[in-house]
N, C-alpha and C positions, 0 to 999 in steps of 0.2 A: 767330526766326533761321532764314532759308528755305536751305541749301545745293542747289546745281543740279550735277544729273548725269544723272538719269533722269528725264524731259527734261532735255538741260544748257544752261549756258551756251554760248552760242553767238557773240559780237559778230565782227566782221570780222576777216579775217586782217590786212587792210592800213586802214590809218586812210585815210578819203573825205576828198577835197575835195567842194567846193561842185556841183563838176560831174562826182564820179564816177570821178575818175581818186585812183590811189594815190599818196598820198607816203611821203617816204620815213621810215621808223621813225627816231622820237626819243629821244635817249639818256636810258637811263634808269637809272643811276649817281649816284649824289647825292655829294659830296663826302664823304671820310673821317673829317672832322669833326661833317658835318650826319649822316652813317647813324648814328653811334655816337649823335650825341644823342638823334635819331629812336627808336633801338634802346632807349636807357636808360630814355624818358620813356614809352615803351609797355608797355615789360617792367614798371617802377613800378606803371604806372597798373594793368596786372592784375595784380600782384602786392598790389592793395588793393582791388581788385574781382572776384576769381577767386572763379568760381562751380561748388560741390562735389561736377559731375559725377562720379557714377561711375566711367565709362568712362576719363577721364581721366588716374586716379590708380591704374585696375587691374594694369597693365602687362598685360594679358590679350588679345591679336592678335583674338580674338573677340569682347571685348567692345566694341574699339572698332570693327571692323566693322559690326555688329547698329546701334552709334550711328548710323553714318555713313550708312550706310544710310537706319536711320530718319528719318535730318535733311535727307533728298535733298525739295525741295519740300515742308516741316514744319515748320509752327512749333515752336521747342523746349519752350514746354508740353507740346504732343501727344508730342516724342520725348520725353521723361523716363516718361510713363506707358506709349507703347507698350513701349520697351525696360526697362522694369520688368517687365512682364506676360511678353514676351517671353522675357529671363531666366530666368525662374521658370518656363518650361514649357519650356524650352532650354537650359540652362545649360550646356552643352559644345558643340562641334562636331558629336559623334558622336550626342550627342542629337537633335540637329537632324536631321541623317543619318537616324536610325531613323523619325524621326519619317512619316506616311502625309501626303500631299498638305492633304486637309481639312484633319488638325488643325493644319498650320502658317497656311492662310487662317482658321481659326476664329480660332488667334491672334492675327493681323492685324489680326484684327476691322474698325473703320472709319477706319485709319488712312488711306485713300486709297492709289492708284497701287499694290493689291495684287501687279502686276508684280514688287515687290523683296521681298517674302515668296518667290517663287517664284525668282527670284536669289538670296536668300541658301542656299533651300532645296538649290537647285543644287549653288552653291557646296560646301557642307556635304558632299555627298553625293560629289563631284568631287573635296575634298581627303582623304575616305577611301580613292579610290582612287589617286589620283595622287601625296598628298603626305604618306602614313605618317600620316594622322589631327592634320595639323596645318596653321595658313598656312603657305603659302609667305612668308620675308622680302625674300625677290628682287622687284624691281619688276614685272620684265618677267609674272613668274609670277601676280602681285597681278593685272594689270591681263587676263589669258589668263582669270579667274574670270569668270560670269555677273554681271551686274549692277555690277560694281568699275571705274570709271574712276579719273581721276588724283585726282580728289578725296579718295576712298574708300582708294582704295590710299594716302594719303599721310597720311589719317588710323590706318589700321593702324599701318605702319610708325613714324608718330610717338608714338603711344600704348600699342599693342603691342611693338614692339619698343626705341623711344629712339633710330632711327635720326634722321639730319638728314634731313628733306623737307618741304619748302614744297610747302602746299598753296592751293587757289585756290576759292573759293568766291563767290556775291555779294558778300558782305560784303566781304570781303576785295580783289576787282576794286574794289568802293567807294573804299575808304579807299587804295588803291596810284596807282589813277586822277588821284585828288585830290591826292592827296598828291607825287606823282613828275611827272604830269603834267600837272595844272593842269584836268584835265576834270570838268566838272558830273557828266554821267552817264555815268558810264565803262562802263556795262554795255554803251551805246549806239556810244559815243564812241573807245574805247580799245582796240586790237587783243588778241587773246589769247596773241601773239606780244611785246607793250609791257607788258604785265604777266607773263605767264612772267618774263623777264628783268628787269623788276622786283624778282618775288619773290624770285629768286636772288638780284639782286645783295643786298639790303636783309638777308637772311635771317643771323641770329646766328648763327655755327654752334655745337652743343652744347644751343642754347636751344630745339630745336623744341617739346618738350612745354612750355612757357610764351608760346611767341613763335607759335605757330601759334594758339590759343585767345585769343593776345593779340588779334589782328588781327580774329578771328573778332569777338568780344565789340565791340571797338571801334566794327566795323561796325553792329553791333546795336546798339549804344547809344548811341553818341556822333555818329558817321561817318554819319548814317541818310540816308536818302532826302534827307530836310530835316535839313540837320547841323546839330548844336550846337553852331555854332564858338567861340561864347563860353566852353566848357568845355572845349575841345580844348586838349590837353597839347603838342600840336605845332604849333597853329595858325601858329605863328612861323613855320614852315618847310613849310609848305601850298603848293604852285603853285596851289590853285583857291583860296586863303583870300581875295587880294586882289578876285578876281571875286565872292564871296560876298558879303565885306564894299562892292563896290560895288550893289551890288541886284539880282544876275543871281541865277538860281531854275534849280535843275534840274528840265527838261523831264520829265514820267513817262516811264519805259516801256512799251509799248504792254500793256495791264493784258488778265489774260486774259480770254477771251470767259464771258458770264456763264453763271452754272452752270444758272438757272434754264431749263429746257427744254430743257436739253443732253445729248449723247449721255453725258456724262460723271453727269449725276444718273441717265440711264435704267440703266445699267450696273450704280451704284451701287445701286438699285434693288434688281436680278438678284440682284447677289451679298447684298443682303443677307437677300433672300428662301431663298435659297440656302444662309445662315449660322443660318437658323431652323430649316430646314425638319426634322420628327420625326424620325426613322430614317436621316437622311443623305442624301435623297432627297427630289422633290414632283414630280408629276405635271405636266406641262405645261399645262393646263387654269387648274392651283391657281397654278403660278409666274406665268402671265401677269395672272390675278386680283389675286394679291398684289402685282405690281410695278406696278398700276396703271392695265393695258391693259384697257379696255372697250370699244375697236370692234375691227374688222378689221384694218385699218393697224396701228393699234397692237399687237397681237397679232403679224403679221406681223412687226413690229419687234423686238417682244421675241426671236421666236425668233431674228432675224438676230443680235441681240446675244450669243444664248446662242451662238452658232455660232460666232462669236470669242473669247468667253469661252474656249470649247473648245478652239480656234486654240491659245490664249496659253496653258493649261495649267493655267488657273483655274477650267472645272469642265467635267461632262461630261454627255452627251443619246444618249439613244440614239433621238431623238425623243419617245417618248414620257414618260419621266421626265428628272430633273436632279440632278444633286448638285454638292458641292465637286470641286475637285482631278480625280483620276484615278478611272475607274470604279470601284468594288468589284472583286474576284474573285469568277465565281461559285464557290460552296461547292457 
């Protein structure tokens, strides 16, 4: 279950024709009859397949942050372990807060895109001083935090607090897509303006903490890339059911560039050279050793890489050593 925020979803404001020009947005209101069936056959279906997230059932504004977070580009395998680990060396806000740079990346470990370690870290640290050592419930406040787009923010509030807020995820673009609008791949296909208003209109009120996880899961399991319309609870009222069941196939989306020999493995590299190293530190010598750098070029590369690492607040050089996070103080 991949949620996109950090990199996010991103599809067109305005739905393409063939040759580029915009048409005009299609309603996306289902009859009062069909949202309530829609609404009852979704809520059922998770309500016989709801799965015993933590987060979900804490009512704790932090804990489904930490989730949400984690689940930004993450299979849910991986979040269930990172935000177990996580927990347990963070278990409050203010924890987090105390907490020194390193040891929140050490926490991270190799969860990838260690950028929302250092977002939530933010975060934590922002709402000690701005917001009395607690989330803010207000959107506008949710979404002013590092790292917290509408996603995230819509996952607190539904989880943390029991307010009503649809939220919008792959998954759930999937299944709204298909379902309201009759598109193959709606990540591709479907404005983010046609599904907004989707999710309002479709949205149970009172049901978020069921109805948001419903759509989610759905996506994941039933709704997939390659749906299982034969199991689908709603297939009767599917706009892309009848395109499916003729033999039309959603197109992929453009899959990302492969990791092998990418700046994205050299990085991961860094840091986790960086995540070993003795005393909180390795010498520049030893880091471009361990990361794998055996000419000049590569060497050269590595240090370019540490020097963004830096940038972004993920570790730090004073040239000649490296560490996690923010320098030591000297003593």
């Amino acid at each position: 279950m991949v949620h996109d925020e950090a990199p996010g979803y991103a599809p067109p404001t305005m739905p393409r024709t063939t040759s580029g020009h915009a048409v005009q947005q299609r309603p996306h209101a289902l009859p009062p009859a069909r949202r309530r069936a829609v609404q009852r056959r979704l809520l059922d279906w998770y309500d016989a397949h709801a799965q015993p997230f933590p987060w979900r059932t804490a009512r704790d504004p932090y804990a489904a942050l930490v989730a949400a977070v984690a689940a930004q580009q993450t299979q849910m395998s991986r979040v269930i372990e990172v935000y177990a680990r996580w927990m347990e060396a963070f278990p409050t806000l203010a924890s987090l807060a105390r907490a020194d740079r390193a040891a929140v990346l050490q926490t991270w470990g190799r969860a990838g895109y260690p950028r929302r370690a250092v977002g939530l870290h933010e975060t934590a640290r922002r709402c000690m001083e701005e917001h009395d050592g607690t989330l803010p419930r207000d959107p506008e406040a949710l979404l002013a935090l590092p790292g917290v787009g509408p996603f995230t923010a819509a996952i607190v509030r539904t989880f943390g607090f029991g307010d009503d807020a649809p939220a919008v995820d792959t998954n759930i673009v999937r299944v709204l897509g298909r379902l309201v609008f009759g598109d193959l791949q709606p990540a591709r296909d479907t404005s983010r303006a046609e599904i907004d208003a989707a999710a309002a209109a479709l949205f149970p009120a009172g049901e978020g903490a069921r109805w948001n996880p419903a759509l989610m899961d759905y996506g994941a399991r039933v709704c997939t890339p390659r749906p299982h319309c034969e199991v689908c609870v709603v297939a009767s009222m599917c706009a892309a059911r009848p395109r499916f069941a003729a033999g039309e196939v959603a197109a992929p989306v453009r899959a990302q560039g492969a990791f092998e020999g990418s700046e994205r493995q050299a990085r991961g590299r860094v840091m986790q050279v960086l995540r070993d190293a003795a005393g909180g530190s390795v010498t520049f010598p030893t880091l471009a050793k361990r990361a794998g750098a055996t000419t000049a070029e590569e060497r050269a590369r590595v240090r370019i890489l540490l020097g963004r690492l830096a940038e972004e607040g993920l570790a730090w050089t004073d040239g000649r050593r490296a560490g996690l996070g923010h320098r030591p103080a000297k003593r």
